[in-house]
C-alpha positions in Angstrom: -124.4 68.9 69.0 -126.7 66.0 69.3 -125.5 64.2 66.5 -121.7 64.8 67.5 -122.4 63.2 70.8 -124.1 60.5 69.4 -121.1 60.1 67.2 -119.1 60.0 69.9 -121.5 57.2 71.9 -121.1 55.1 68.3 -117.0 55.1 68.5 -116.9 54.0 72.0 -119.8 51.3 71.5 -117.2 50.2 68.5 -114.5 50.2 70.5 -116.4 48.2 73.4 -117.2 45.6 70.5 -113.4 45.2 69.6 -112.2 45.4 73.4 -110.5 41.8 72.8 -107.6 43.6 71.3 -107.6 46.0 74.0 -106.9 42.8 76.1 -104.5 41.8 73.3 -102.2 45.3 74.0 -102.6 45.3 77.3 -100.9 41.7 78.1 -98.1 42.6 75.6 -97.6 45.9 76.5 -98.2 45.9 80.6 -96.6 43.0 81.7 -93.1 43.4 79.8 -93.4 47.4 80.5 -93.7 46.7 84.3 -91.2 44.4 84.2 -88.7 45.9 82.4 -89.6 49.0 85.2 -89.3 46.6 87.8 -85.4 45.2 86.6 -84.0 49.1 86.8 -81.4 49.2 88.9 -81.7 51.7 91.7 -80.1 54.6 92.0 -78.8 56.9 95.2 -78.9 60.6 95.3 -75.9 62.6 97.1 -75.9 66.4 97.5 -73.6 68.9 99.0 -74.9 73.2 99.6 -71.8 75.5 100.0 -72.3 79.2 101.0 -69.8 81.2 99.2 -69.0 84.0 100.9 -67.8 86.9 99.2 -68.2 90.0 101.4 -64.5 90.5 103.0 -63.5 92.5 105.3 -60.6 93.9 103.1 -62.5 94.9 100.2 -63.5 98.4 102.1 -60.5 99.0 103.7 -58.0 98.2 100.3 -60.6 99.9 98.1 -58.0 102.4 96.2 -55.1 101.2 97.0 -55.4 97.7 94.8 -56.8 96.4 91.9 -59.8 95.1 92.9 -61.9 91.9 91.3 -66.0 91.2 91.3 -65.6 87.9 93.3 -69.3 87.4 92.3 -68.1 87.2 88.4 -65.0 85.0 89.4 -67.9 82.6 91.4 -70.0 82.1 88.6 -67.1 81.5 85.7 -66.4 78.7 88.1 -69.6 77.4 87.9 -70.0 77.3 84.1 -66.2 75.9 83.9 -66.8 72.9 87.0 -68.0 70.2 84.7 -64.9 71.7 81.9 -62.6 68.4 80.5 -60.4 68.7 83.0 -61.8 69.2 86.1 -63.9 65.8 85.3 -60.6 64.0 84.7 -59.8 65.6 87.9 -62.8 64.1 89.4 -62.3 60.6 87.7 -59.2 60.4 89.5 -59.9 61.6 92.8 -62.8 58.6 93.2 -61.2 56.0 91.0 -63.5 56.1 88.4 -60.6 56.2 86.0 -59.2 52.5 87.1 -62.7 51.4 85.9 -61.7 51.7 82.5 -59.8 49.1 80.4 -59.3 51.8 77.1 -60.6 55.0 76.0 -63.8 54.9 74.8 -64.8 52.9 78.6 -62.8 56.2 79.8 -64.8 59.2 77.7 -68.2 56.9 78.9 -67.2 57.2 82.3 -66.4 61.1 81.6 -69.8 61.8 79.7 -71.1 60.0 82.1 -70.2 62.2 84.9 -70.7 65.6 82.7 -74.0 64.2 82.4 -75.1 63.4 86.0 -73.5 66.1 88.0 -75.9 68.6 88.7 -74.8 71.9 90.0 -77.4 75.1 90.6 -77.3 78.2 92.7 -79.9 80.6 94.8 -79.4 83.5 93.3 -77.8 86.6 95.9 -77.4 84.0 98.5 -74.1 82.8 97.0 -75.6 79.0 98.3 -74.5 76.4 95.5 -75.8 72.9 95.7 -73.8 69.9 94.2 -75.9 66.6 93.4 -75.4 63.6 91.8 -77.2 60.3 90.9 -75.5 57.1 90.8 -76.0 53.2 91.2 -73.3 52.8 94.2 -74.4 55.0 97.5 -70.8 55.3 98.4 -69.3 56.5 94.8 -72.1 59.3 95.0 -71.1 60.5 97.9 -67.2 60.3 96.6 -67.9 62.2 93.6 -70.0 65.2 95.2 -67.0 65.7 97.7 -64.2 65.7 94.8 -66.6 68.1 92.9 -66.7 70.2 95.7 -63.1 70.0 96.2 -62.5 70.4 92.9 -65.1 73.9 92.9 -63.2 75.4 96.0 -59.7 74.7 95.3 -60.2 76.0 91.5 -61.6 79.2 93.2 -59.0 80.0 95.7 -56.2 78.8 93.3 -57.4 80.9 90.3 -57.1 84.2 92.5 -53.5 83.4 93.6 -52.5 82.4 89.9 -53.9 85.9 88.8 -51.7 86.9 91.0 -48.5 85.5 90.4 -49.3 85.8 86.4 -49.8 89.6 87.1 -46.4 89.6 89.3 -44.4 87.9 86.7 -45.3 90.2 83.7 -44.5 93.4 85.4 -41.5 92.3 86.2 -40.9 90.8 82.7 -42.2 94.4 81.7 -40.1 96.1 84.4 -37.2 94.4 83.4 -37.3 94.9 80.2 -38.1 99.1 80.3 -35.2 99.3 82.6 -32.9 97.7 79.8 -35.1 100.1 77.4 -34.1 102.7 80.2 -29.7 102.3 80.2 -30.1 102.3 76.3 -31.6 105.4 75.9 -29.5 106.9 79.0 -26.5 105.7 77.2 -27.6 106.8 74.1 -28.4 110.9 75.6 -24.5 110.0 77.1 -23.3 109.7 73.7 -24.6 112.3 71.6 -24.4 114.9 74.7 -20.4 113.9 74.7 -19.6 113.9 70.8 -21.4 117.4 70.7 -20.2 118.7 73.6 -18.5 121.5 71.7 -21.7 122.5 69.7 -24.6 121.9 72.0 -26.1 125.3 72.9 -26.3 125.6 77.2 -29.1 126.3 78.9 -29.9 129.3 77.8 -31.9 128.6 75.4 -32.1 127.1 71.4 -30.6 128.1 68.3 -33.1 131.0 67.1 -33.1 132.1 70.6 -29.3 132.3 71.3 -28.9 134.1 67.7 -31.2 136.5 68.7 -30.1 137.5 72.4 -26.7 138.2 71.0 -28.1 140.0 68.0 -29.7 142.2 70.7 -26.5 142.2 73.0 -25.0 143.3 69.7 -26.8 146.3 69.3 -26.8 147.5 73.0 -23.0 147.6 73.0 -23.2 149.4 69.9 -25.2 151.7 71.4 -22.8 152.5 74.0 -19.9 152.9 72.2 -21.9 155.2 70.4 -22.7 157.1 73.4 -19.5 156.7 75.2 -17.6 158.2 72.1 -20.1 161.1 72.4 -18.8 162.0 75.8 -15.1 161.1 75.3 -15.4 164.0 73.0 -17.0 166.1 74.8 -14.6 165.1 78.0 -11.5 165.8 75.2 -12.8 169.3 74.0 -13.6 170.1 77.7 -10.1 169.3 78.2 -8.2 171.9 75.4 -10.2 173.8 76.8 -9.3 173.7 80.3 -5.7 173.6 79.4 -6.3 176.8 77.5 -7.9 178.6 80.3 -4.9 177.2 82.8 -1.4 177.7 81.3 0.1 178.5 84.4 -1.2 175.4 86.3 1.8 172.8 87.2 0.3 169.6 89.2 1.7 166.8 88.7 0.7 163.5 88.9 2.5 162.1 91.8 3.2 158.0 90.8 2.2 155.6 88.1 0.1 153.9 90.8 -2.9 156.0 91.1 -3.4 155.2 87.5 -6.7 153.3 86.9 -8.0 151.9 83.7 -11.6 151.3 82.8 -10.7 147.6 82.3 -10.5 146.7 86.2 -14.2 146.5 86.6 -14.6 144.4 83.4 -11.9 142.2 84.4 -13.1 141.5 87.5 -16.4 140.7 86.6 -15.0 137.7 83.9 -13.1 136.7 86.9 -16.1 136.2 89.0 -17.7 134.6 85.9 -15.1 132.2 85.2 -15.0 130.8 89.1 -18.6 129.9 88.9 -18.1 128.3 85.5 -15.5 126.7 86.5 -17.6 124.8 89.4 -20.1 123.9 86.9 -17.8 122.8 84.2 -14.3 121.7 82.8 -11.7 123.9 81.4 -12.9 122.4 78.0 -16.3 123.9 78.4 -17.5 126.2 75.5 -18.5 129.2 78.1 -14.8 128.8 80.2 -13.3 128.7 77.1 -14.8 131.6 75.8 -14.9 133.7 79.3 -10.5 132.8 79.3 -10.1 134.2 76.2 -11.8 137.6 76.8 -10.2 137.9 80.4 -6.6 136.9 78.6 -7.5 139.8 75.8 -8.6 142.2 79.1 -5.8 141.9 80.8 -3.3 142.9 77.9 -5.2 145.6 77.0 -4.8 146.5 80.1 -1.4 146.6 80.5 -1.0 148.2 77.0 -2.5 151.0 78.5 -0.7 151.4 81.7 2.4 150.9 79.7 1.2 153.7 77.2 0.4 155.9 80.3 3.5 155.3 81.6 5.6 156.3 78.9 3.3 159.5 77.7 4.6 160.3 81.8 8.0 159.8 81.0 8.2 162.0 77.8 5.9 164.9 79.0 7.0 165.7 82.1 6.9 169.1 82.1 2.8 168.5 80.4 2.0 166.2 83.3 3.4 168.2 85.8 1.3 171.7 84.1 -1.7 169.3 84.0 -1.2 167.6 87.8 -0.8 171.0 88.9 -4.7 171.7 88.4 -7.2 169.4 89.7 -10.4 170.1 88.0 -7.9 169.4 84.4 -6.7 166.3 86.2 -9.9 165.1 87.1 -11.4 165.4 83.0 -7.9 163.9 81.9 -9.1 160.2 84.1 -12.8 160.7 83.0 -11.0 161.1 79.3 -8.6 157.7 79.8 -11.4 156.0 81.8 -14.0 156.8 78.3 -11.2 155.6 76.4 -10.3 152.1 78.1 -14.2 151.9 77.9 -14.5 152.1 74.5 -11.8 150.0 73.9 -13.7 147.3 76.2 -16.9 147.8 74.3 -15.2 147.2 71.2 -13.8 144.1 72.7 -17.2 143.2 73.8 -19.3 144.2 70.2 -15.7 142.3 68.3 -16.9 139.1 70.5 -20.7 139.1 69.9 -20.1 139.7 66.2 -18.0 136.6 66.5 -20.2 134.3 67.8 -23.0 135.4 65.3 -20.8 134.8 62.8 -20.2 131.2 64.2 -23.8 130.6 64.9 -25.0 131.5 61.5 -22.1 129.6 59.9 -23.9 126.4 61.7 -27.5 127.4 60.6 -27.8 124.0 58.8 -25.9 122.2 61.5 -27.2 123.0 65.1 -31.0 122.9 64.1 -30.8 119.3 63.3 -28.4 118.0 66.1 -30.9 120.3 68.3 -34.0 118.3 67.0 -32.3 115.4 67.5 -31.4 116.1 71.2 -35.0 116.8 71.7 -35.8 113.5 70.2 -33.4 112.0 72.4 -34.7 113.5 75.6 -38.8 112.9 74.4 -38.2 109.2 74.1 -35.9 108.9 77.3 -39.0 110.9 79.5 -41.4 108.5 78.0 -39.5 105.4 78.8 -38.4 106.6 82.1 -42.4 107.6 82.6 -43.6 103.9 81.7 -41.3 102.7 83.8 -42.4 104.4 86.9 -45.8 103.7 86.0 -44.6 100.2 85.9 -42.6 100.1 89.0 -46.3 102.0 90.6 -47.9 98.8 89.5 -45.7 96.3 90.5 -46.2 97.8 94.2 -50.0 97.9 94.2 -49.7 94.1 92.5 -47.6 93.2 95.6 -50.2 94.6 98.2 -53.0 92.8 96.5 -51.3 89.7 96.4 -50.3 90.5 100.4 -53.7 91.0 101.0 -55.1 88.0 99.3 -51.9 86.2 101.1 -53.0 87.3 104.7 -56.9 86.6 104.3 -59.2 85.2 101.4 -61.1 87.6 99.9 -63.9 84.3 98.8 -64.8 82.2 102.0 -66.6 78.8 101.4 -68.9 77.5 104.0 -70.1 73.6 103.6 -73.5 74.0 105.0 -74.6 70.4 104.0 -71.5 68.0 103.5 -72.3 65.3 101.1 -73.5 61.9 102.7 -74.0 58.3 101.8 -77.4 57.9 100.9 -79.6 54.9 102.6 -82.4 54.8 100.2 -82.7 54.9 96.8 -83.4 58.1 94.9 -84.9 57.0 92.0 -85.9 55.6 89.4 -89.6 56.5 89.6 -91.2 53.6 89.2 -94.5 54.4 90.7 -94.9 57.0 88.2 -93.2 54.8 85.1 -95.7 51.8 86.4 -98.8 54.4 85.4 -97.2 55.6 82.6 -97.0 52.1 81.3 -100.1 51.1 82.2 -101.4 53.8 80.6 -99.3 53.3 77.4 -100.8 49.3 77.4 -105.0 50.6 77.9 -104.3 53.6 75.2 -102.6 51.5 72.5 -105.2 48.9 73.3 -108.0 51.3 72.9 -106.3 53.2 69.7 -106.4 49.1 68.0 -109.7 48.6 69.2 -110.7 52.2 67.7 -109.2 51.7 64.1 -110.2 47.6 63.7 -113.7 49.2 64.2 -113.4 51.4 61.9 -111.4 49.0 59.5 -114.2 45.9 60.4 -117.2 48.2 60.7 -120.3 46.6 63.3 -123.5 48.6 63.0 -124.6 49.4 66.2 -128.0 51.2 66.5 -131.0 51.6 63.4 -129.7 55.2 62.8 -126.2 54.1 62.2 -127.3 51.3 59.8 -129.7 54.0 58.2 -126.7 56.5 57.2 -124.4 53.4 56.1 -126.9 51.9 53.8 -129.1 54.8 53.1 -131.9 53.0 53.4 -135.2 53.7 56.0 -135.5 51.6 58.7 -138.9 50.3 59.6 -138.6 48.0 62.8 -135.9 45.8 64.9 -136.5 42.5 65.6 -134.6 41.1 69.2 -132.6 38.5 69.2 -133.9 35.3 70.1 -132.2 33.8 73.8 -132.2 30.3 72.2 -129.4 32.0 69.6 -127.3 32.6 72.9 -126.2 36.1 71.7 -126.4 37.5 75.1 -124.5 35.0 77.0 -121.6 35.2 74.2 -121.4 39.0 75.3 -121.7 38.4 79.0 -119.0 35.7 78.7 -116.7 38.5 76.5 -117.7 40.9 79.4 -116.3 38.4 81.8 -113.4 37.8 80.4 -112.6 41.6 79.8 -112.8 42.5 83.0 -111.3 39.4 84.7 -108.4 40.2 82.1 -108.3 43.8 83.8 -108.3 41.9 87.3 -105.6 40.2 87.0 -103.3 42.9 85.1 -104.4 45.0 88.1 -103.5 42.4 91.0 -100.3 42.0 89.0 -99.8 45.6 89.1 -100.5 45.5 92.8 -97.7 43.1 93.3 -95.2 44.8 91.4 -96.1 48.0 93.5 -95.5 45.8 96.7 -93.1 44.4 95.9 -91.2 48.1 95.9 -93.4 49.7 98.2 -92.6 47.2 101.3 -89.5 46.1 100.9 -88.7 44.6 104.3 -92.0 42.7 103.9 -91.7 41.0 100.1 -88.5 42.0 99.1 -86.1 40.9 102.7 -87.9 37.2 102.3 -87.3 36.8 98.4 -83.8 37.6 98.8 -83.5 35.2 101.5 -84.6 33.0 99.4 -83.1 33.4 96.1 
């Protein structure tokens, strides 16, 4: 440790030998540093704190019913986009920056320029924003922080509104074009509903289905002309032998009027049927179509039968009157007719549903396929017609945002600080760029000083001559005064330090000269 320090006290006595260069740096650095610090123009500060106030009343109330936006995310891509291209072209124009310029590359200056200088930070939750900038003329600083503000506000409120209207216009670009979407596929269902008309099944059901219930029908009528021809023979044996037991019996029966078939029931039913089809559907309808025909075919069975009865009266008179003349034999001969027209009816009836099997299997490879189309028709007309309501939903919740943002804003700006003109320059720091030169000038003077001692080496002390030469030394022997040694080095002490002096008074001026200016700087400028 010793020897280090001593090391060190060697250096510094080396430098102290060699300090004329430190005077050397000094004068070239100092002087020309504080100078050049002294000729930089001043320049004025103007700052402008906005509270952004995002906390509306409407946000609670409309929370549901619109689409709602994070104001706080709209706020702070305004911020990063402020200082974009165009919004400092905005800028340029707004203070006349732009008339500055005689071509382009004066213009992009003036634009980096201002991308450069404009400052603008936030606080955080406190939604306070503060717009500064530095610039040579008071009165352009305070130009440009008011059209930056301008420019920060009006971008805000204007982007909100644009969202708007660009959210208004494609829905109704969307609307429009699912309605068109909409009449096609309407027209389209039209169509195909009116060039099948005669094969489309109703509303009973599909193709399998409507086989099937008339497959079933089928068999149930079957069944009970099975089971009416059972007791028509019955009613017919129970008959012979009624007229077997009664030969003496003569009733009569009175007039062809009191004759009833079993087809009035059935007839009247299809009559029934076909009025309500009828209010449903045109003559041309399959189902009228179908219901006519078996009514037509009812009827003229019908009167095939009276006619049949009547003339059966008309030939066997004397067989009528022996049968009218017993009630109970009268009474089995209806029940025999009625059994009869019924059977005749179910035949009708299980003759019709054999038919339309018939048909329907006949178009197994036909009504599938227009069936599955139909359904593709109607799936793609209830998802159009869907999307379109949808859309139509939006385009009403679109209009009640844009109402809302209409009637109040849902960002409020508050200018707690406008921007002013300022009456004192900002900057540059010269205080602190006069110490950093001075600085600069003693520590490149010290640094030459340093390295000519170690370039020009002076042995200072007995040990230091010792470790150079390697050789013991014995004694030292003083310098005589009549050499003048010492004066030499009290004169080089003189001159160092008056050196100092006067780069030190000079730095004293310069610092005067800027830290009184209505003392130093009002009289020089009278004067010059």
């Amino acid at each position: 440790m010793q020897e280090i320090f001593e090391e060190i006290i060697d250096y510094l006595k080396g430098i102290w030998l060699k300090r004329r260069y430190i005077i050397i740096a000094t004068w070239i650095i100092c002087p020309i540093g504080w100078y050049f610090v002294a000729s930089m123009p001043n320049v004025y500060e103007s700052e402008a704190r906005v509270y952004v106030d995002t906390q509306s009343l409407l946000r609670p109330l409309l929370k549901g019913l619109t689409v709602e936006t994070n104001p706080d995310t709209q706020i702070r891509l305004m911020v990063k986009t402020l200082l974009s291209r165009p919004n400092l072209e905005r800028i340029s124009r707004m203070t006349d920056l732009d008339v500055q310029a005689s071509n382009s590359e004066e213009y992009e200056a003036i634009i980096k320029r201002l991308k450069d200088n404009i400052k603008i930070s936030g606080m955080g939750r406190e939604n306070i924003y503060t717009l500064s900038i530095e610039d040579r003329d008071p009165e352009m600083a305070k130009n440009i922080v008011r059209s930056a503000l301008t420019v920060f506000i009006e971008n805000t409120l204007g982007e909100t509104r644009s969202d708007s209207d660009s959210a208004q216009k494609f829905l109704n670009t969307q609307i429009k074009e699912y309605e068109n979407r909409l009449s096609a596929s309407e027209a389209r269902l039209t169509s195909f509903k009116q060039k099948y008309s005669g094969i489309l099944l109703n509303e009973y059901g599909g193709y399998y289905n409507k086989l099937n219930t008339n497959k079933e029908l089928l068999k149930a009528t079957e069944l009970d002309i099975l089971e009416n021809k059972t007791r028509l023979d019955s009613a017919k044996k129970q008959l012979s032998q009624s007229i077997a037991a009664d030969d003496k019996g003569n009733n009569k029966i009175k007039s062809a009027s009191s004759i009833q078939t079993t087809y009035d029931d059935r007839i009247t039913e299809l009559e029934v049927q076909l009025d309500t089809l009828n209010l449903r559907y045109t003559n041309k309808h399959p189902d009228v179509v179908e219901v006519t025909r078996n009514l037509t075919h009812l009827n003229k069975l019908r009167s095939e039968e009276i006619e049949k009865y009547l003339a059966q009266n008309n030939e066997n008179t004397g067989s009528l009157q022996h049968l009218s003349a017993n009630p109970v034999i009268q009474g089995v001969q209806i029940q025999v007719n009625q059994l009869e027209n019924l059977i005749a009816s179910l035949n009708v009836r299980a003759d019709d549903y054999r038919q339309r099997i018939i048909e329907l299997e006949n178009r197994v490879h036909t009504l599938p396929e227009i069936e599955a189309e139909l359904v593709a028709l109607n799936r793609g007309y209830e998802i159009t017609k869907k999307k379109y309501e949808e859309l139509l939903s939006r385009k009403e919740t679109a209009q009640l945002a844009q109402q809302a943002d209409e009637t109040t804003d849902k960002i409020q700006f508050r200018v707690i600080d406008p921007p002013r003109k300022a009456t004192k320059p900002s900057g540059p720091k010269r205080f602190i760029l006069f110490g950093v030169v001075t600085i600069l000038g003693f520590g490149v003077g010290i640094g030459l000083s340093l390295l000519m001692s170690q370039l020009n080496p002076v042995a200072i002390s007995t040990a230091q001559l010792s470790k150079i030469t390697g050789v013991p030394i014995f004694g030292v022997i003083s310098a005589n005064e009549n050499l003048g040694l010492h004066k030499w080095q009290q004169k080089k002490t003189f001159i160092f330090i008056g050196s100092n002096a006067i780069l030190l008074g000079l730095l004293v001026l310069f610092i005067s000269y800027f830290l009184f200016p209505d003392l130093i700087q009002a009289p020089l400028k009278r004067i010059f």
